[in-house]
C-alpha positions, 0 to 999 in steps of 0.5 A: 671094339673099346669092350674087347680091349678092356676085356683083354686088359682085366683078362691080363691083370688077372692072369698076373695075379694069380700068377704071383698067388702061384709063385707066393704059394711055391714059396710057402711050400719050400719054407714050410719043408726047409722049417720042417727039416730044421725042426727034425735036425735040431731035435736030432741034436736034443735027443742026442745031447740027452742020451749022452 
């Protein structure tokens, strides 16, 4: 019995962690698209300040 409960309690710290590894990993998406998106704009603002 006391090999099932440990079992279970590694198998839920796990499943925690690799939850937060999920979460960390959708963070890093959506900066890398909102960096992404400045970089464009200010270049947008650059190459319209030089045509002028």
């Amino acid at each position: 019995m006391r090999k099932s409960a440990v079992a279970i309690a590694i198998t839920f710290v796990s499943l925690i962690g690799l939850s937060s590894c999920a979460n960390t990993a959708n963070g890093l998406a959506k900066d890398g698209r909102q960096a992404s998106s400045a970089l464009d704009a200010s270049t947008h603002r650059i190459l319209k300040a030089g045509a002028n």
